[in-house]
SEVEX-805715 format. One record per residue: x, y, z of N, C-alpha, C in turn; residue in one letter. Coordinates in Angstrom, 3 decimals. Layout:
// residues N
{atom {X Y Z} {X Y Z} {X Y Z} a}
...
// end
This chain:
// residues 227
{atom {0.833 -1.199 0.000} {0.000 0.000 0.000} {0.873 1.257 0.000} x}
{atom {0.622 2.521 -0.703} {0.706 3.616 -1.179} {0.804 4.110 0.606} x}
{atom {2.223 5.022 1.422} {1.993 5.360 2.451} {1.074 6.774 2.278} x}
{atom {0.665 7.428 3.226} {-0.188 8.233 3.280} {0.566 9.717 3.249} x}
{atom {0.437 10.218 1.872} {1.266 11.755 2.329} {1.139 12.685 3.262} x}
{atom {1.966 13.361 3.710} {2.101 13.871 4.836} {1.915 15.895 4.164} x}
{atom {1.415 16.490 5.346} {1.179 17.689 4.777} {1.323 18.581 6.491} x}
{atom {2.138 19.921 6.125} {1.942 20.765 7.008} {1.723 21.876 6.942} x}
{atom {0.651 22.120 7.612} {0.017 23.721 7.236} {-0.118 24.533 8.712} x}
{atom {1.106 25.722 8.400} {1.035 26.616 9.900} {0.362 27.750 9.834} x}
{atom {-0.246 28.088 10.832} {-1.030 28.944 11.415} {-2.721 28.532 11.498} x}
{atom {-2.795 26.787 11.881} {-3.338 25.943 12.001} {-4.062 26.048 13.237} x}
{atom {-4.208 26.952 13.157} {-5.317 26.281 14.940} {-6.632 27.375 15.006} x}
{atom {-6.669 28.737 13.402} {-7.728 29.049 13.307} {-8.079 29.164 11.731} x}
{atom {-8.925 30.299 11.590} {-8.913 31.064 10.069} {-8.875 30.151 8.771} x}
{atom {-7.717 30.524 8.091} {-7.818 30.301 6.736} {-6.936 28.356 6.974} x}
{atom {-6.197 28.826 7.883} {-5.291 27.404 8.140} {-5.958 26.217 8.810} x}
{atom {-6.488 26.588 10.145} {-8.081 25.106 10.032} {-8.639 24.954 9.053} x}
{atom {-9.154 25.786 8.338} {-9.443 25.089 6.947} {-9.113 24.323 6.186} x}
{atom {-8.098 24.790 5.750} {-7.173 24.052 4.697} {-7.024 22.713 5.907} x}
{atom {-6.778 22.530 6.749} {-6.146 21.633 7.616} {-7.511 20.609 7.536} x}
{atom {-8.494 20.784 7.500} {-9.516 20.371 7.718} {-10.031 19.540 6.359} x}
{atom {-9.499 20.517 5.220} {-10.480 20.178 3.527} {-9.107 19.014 3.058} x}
{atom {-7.322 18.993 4.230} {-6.307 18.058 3.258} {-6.374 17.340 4.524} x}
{atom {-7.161 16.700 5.357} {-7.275 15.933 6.327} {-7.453 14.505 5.946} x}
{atom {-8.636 14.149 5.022} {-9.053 13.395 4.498} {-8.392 12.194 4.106} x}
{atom {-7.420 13.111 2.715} {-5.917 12.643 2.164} {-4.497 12.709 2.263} x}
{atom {-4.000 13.392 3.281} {-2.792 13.656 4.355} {-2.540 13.235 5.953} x}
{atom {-1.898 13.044 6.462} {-1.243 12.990 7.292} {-0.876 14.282 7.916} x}
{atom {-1.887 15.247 8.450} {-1.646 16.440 8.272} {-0.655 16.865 9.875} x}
{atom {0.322 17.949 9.887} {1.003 18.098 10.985} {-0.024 19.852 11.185} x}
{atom {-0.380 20.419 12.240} {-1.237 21.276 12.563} {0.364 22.364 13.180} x}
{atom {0.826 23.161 12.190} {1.794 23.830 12.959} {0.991 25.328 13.464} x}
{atom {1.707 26.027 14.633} {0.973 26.755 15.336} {1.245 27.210 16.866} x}
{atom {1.623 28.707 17.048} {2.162 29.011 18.602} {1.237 28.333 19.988} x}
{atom {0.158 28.301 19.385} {-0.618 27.739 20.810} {-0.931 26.430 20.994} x}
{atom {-0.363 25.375 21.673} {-0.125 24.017 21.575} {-1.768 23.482 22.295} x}
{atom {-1.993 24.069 23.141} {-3.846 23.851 23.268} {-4.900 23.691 22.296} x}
{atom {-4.418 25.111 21.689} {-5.196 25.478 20.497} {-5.209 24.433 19.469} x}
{atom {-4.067 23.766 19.164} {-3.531 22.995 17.973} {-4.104 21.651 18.267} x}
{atom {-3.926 21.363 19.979} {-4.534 20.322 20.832} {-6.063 20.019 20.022} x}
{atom {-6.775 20.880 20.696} {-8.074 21.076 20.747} {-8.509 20.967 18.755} x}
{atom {-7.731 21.133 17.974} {-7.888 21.427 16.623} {-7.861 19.948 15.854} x}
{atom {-6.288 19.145 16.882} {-6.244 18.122 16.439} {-7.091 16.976 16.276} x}
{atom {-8.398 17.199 17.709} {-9.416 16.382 18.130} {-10.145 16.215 17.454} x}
{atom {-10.615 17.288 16.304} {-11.756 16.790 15.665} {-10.918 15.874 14.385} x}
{atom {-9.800 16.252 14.084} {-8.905 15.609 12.565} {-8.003 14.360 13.363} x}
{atom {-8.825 13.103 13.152} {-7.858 11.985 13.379} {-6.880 11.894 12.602} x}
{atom {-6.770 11.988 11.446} {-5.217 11.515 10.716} {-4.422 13.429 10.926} x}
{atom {-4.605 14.445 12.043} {-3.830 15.412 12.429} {-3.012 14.936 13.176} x}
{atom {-1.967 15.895 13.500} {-1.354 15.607 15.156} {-0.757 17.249 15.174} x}
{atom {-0.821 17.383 16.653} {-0.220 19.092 16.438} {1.404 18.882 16.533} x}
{atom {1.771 20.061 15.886} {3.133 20.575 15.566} {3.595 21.967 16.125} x}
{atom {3.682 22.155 17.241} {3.987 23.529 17.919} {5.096 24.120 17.914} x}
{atom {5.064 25.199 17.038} {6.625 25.956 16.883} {6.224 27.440 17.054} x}
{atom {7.324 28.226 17.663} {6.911 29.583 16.847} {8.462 29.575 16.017} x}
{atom {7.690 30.174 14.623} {8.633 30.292 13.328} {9.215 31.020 13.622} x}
{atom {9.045 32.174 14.074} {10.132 33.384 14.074} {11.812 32.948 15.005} x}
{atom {11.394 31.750 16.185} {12.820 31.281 16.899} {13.071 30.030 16.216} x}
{atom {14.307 30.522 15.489} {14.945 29.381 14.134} {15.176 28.235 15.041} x}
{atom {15.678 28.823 16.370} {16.458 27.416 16.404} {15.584 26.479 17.259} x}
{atom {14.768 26.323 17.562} {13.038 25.650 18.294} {12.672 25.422 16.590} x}
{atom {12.629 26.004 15.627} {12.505 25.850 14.188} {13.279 25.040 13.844} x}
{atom {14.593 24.629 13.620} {15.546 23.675 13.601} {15.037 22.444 14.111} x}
{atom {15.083 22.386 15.591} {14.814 21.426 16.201} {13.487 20.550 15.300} x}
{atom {12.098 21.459 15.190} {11.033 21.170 15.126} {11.007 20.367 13.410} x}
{atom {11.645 20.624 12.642} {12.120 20.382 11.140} {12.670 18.896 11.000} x}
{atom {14.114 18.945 12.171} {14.576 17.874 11.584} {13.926 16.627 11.755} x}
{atom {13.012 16.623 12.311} {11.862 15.331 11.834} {11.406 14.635 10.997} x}
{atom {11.094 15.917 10.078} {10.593 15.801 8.850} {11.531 14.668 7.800} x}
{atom {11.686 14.117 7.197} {12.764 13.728 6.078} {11.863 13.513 4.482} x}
{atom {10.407 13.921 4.661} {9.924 13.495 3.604} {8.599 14.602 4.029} x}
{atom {8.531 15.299 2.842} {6.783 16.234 3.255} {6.315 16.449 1.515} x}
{atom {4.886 15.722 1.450} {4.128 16.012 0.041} {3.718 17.402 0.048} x}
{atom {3.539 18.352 1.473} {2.623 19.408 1.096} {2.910 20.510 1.932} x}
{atom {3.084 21.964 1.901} {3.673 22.977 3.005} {2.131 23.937 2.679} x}
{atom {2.182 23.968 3.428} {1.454 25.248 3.162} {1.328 26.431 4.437} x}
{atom {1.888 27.444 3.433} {2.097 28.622 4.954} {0.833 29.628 4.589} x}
{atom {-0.259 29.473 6.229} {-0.981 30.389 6.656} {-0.586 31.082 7.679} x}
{atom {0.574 30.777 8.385} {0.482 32.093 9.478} {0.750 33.601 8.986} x}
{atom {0.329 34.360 9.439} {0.678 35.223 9.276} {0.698 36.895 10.369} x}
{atom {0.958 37.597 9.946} {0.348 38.992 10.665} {-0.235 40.160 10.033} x}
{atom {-0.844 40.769 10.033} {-0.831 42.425 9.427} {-0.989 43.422 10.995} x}
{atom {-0.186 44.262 10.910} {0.636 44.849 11.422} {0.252 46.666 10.041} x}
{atom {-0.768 47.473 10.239} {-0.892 48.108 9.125} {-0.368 49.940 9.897} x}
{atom {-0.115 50.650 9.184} {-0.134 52.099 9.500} {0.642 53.272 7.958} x}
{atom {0.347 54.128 8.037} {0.985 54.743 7.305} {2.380 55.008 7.353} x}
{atom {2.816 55.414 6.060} {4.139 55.643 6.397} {4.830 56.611 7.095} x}
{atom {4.171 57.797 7.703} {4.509 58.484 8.195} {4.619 57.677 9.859} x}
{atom {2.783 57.425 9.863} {3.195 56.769 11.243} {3.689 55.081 11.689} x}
{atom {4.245 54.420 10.868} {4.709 52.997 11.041} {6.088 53.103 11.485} x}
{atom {6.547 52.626 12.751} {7.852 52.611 13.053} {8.509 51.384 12.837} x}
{atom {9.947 51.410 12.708} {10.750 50.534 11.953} {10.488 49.094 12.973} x}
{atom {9.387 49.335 13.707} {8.933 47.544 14.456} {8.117 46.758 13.656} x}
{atom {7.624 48.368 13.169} {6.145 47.446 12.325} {6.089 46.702 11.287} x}
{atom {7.339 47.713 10.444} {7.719 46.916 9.202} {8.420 45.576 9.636} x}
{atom {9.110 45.071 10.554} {9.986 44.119 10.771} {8.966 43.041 11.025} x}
{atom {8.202 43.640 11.840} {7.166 42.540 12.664} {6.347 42.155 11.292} x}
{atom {5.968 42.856 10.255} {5.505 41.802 9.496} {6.201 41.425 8.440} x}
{atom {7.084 41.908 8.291} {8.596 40.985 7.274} {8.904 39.752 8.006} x}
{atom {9.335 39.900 9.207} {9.915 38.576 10.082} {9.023 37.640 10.255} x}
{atom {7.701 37.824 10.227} {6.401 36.926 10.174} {5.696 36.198 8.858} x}
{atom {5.953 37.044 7.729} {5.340 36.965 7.160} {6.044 36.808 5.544} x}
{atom {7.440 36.880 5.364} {8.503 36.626 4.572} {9.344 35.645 5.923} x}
{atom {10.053 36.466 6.178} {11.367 35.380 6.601} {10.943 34.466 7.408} x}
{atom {9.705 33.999 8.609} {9.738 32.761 9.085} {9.171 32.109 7.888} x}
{atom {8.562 32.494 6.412} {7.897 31.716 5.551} {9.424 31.065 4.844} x}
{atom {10.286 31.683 4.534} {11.164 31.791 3.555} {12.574 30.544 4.278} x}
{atom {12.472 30.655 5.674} {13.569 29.796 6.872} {12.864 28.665 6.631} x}
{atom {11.281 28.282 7.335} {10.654 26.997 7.295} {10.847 26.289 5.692} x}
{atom {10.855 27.180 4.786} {10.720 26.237 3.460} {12.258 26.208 3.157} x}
{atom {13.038 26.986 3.463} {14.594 26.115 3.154} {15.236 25.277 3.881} x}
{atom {14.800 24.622 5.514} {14.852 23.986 6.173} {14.308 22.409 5.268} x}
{atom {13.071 22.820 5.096} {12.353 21.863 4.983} {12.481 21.350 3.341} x}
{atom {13.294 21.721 2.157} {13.659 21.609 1.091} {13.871 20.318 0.946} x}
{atom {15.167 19.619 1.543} {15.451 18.166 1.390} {14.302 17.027 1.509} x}
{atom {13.247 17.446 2.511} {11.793 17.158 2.592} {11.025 17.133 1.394} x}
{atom {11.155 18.161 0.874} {9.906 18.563 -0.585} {10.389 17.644 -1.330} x}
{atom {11.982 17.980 -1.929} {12.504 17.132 -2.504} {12.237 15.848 -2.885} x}
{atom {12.428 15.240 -1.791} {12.320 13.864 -1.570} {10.759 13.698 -2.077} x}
{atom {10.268 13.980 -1.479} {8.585 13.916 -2.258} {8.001 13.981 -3.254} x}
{atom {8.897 14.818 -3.720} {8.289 15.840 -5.452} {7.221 16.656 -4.929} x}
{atom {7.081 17.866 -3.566} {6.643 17.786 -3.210} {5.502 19.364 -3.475} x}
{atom {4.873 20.094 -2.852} {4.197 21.162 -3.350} {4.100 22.280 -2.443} x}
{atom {4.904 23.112 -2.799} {4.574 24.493 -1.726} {3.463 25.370 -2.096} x}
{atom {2.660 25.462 -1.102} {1.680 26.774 -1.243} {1.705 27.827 -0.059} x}
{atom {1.674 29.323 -0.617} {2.271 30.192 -0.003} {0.414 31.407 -0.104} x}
{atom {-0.081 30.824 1.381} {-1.323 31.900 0.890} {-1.141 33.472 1.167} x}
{atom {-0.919 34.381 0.498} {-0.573 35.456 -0.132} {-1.818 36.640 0.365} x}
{atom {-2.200 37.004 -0.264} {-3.774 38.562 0.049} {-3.396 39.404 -1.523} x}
{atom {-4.927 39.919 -1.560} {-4.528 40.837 -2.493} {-3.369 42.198 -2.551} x}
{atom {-3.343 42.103 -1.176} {-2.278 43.579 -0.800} {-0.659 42.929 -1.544} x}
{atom {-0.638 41.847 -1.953} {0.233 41.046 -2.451} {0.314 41.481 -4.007} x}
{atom {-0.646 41.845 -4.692} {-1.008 42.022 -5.923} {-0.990 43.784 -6.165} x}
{atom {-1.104 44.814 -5.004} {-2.088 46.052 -5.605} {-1.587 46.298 -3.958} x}
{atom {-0.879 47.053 -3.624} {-0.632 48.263 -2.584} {-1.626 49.149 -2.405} x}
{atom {-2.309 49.288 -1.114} {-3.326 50.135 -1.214} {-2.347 51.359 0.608} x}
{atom {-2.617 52.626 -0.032} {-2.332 53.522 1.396} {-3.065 52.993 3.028} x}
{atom {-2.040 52.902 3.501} {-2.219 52.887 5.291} {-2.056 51.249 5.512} x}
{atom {-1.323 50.378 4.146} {-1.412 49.313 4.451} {0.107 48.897 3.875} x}
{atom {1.049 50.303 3.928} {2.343 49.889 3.262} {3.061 48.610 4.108} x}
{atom {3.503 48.539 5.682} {4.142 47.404 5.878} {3.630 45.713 5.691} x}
{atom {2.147 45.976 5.601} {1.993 44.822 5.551} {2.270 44.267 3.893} x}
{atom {1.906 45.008 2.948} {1.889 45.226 1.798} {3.260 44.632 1.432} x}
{atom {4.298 45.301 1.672} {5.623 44.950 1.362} {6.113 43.598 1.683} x}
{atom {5.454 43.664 2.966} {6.102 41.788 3.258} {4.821 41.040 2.370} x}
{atom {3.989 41.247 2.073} {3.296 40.495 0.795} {3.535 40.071 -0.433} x}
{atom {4.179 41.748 -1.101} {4.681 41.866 -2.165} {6.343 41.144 -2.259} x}
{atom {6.746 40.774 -1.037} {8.325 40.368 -0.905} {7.944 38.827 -0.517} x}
{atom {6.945 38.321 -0.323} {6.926 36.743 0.160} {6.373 36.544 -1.502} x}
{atom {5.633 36.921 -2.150} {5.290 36.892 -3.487} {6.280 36.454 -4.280} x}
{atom {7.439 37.462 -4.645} {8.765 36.964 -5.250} {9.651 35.962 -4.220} x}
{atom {9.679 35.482 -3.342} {10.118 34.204 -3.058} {9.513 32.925 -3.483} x}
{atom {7.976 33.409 -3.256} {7.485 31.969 -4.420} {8.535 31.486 -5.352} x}
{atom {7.929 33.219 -6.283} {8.389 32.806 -7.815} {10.167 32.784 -7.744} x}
{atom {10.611 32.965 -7.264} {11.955 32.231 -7.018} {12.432 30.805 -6.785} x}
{atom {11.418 30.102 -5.796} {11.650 29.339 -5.220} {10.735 28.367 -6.479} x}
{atom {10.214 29.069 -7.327} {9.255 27.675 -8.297} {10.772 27.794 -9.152} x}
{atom {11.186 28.734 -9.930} {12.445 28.835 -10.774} {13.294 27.976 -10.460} x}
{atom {13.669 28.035 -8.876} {15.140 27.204 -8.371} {14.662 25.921 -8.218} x}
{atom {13.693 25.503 -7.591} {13.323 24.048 -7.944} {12.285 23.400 -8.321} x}
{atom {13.161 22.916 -9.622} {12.199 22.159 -10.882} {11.382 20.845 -10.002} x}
{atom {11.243 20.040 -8.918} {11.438 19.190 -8.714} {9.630 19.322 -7.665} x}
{atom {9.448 20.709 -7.869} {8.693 21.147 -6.098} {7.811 21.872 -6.788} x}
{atom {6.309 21.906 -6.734} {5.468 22.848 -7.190} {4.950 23.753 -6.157} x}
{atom {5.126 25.250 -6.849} {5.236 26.600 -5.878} {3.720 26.738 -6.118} x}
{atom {3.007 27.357 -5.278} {1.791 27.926 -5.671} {1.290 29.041 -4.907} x}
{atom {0.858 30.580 -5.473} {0.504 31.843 -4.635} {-1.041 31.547 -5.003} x}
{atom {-1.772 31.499 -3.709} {-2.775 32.049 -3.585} {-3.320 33.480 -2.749} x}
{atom {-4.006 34.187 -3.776} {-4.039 35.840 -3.395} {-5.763 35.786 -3.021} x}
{atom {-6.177 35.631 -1.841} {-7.552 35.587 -1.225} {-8.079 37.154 -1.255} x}
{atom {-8.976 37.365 -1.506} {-9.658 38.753 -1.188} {-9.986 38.805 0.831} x}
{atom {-10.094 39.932 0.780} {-10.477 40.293 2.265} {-11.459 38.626 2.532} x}
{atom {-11.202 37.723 3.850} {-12.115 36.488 4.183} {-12.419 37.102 5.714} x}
{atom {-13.470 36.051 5.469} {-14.149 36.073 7.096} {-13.182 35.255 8.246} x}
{atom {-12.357 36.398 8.630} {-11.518 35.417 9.892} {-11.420 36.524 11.304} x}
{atom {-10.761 36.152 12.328} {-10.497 36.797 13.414} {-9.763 37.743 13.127} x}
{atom {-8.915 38.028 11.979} {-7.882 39.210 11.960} {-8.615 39.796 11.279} x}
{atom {-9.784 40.117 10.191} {-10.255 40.477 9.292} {-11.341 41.444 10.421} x}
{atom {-11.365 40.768 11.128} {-12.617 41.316 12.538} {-11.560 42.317 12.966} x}
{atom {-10.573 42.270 13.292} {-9.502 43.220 13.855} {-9.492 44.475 12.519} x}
{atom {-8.802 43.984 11.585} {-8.694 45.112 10.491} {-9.890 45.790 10.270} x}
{atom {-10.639 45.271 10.045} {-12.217 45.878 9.983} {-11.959 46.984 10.763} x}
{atom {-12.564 46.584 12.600} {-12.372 47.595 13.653} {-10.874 48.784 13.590} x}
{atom {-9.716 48.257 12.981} {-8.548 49.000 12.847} {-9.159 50.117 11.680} x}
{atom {-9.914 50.026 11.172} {-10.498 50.948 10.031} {-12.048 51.768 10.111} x}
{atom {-12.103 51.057 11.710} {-13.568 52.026 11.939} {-14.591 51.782 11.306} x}
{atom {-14.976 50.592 11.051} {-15.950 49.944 10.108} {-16.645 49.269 11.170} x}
{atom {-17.798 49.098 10.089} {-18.959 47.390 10.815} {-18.635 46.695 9.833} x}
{atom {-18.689 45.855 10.954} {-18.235 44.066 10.515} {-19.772 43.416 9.546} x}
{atom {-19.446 42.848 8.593} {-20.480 42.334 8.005} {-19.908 41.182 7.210} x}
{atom {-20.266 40.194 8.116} {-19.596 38.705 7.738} {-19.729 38.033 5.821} x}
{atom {-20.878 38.714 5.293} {-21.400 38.171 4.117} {-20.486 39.105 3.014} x}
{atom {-20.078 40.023 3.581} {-19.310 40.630 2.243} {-17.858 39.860 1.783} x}
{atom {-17.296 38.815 2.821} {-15.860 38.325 2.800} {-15.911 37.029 1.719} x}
{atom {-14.747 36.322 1.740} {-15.241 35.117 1.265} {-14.761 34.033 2.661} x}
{atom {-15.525 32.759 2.696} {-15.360 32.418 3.775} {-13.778 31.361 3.523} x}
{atom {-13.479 31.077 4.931} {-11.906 30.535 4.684} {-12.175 28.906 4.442} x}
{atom {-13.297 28.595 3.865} {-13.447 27.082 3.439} {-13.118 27.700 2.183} x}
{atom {-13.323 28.259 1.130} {-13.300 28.326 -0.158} {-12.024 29.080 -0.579} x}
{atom {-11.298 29.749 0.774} {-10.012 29.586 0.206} {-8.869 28.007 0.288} x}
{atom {-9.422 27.324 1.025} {-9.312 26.068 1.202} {-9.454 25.226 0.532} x}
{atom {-10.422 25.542 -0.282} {-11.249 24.646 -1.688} {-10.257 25.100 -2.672} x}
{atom {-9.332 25.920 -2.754} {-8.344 26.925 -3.524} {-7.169 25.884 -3.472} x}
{atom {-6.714 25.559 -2.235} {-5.443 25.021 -1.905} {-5.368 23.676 -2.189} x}
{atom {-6.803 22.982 -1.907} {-6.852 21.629 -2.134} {-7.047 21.234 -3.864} x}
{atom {-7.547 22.300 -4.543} {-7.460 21.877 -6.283} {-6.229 22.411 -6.449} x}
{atom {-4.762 23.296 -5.811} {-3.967 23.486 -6.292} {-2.894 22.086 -6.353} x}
{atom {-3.147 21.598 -4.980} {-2.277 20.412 -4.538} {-2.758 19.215 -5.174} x}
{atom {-3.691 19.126 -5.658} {-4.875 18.075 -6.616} {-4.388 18.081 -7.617} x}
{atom {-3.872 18.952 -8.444} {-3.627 19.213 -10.153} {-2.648 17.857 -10.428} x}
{atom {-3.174 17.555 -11.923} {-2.521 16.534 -12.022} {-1.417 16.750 -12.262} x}
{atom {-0.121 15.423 -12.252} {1.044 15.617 -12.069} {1.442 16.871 -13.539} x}
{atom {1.078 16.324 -14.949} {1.234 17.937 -15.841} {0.648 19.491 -15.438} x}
{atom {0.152 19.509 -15.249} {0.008 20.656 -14.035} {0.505 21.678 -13.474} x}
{atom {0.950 22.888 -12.772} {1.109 23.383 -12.251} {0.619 24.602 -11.933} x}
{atom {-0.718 24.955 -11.349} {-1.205 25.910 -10.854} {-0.199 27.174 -9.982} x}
{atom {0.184 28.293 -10.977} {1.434 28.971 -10.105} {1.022 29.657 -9.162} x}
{atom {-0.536 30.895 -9.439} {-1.261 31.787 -9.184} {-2.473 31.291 -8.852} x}
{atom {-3.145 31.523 -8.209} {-4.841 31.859 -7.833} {-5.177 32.813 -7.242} x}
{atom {-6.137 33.742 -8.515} {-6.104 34.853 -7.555} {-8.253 34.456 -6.740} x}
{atom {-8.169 35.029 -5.468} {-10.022 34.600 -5.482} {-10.403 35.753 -4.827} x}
{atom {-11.676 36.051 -5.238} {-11.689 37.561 -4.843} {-13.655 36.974 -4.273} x}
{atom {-14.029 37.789 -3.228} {-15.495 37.437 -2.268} {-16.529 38.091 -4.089} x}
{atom {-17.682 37.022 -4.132} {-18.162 37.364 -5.235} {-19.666 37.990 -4.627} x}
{atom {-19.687 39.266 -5.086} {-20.628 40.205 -5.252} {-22.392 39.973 -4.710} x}
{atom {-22.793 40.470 -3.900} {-24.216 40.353 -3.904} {-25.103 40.461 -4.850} x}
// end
């Protein structure tokens, strides 16, 4: 028998990443990576073929440790993330870091760690992205930049290895807990029906990793469809 591929998707214990964790459960061996080991606990319970994987990405070397496990992975997929938003006048040089270091470089460390892994697999990176990834909009420059800068590591990382399929998915504004935050960060009402929900960016990730072996889905862009 065919062993069961293995898949890890971080920032797993809410949002867009239970999802996905939830829709490649089925057909993976899924590892639930994620700072809150309760959370991941409690996440793992309902997904029997889960188990949690507790790291925080940003400390390489708890990252190190947490990696060399791995020797074989069919599937990555990075949801953690942050937005961290302000203008440029008022964003201080934390803000930009805090979402570069979150949101590029722990994405960019976990997948060159974990390379000899993909490798071995023939295996598939997906990197879920936002439209601020695509289209810079004002008062949203730091987050924007580490979007627009994890974007070209994809497409770098599909160039450098022939062996590993890269894939950006660019979600429109979804219905999650940070989206409830940005909302309120913008002085708005929350109105759950205008987003798209984080199953159907999920439904995104699972036909990217699905494509048959000729294939390679590089881009998806999905944007919440209209009343």
């Amino acid at each position: 028998m065919t062993e069961t591929p293995i898949a890890l998707v971080t920032g797993a214990s809410r949002g867009i990443g239970a999802a996905v964790a939830h829709v490649l459960e089925p057909s993976y061996r899924v590892l639930l990576g994620g700072r809150d080991a309760d959370a991941l606990a409690k996440r793992a319970e309902e997904l029997p073929g889960a188990r949690p994987w507790p790291v925080d990405l940003t400390d390489f070397e708890a990252l190190g440790r947490a990696t060399a496990e791995i020797d074989r992975l069919d599937v990555l997929v990075h949801c953690a993330g942050v937005a961290e938003l302000g203008t440029v006048e008022r964003s201080a040089p934390s803000v930009w870091r805090r979402n570069l270091e979150v949101n590029l470089v722990a994405v960019v460390e976990l997948t060159r760690r974990l390379l000899p892994a993909l490798r071995a697999a023939h295996g598939h990176v997906v990197v879920i992205n936002s439209g601020q990834g695509l289209s810079a909009r004002e008062g949203w420059g730091p987050y924007a930049a580490s979007k627009f800068a994890v974007r070209a590591f994809a497409d770098v990382l599909r160039a450098e290895e022939n062996a590993i399929r890269v894939t950006s998915i660019f979600p429109g504004r979804t219905d999650t807990e940070m989206q409830r935050e940005l909302i309120a960060h913008e002085g708005r009402e929350y109105a759950p029906g205008d987003y798209l929900r984080p199953d159907s960016v999920a439904a995104a990730v699972l036909a990217a990793v699905s494509a048959t072996p000729d294939a390679h889905l590089t881009e998806l862009v999905i944007r919440p469809n209209p009343h």
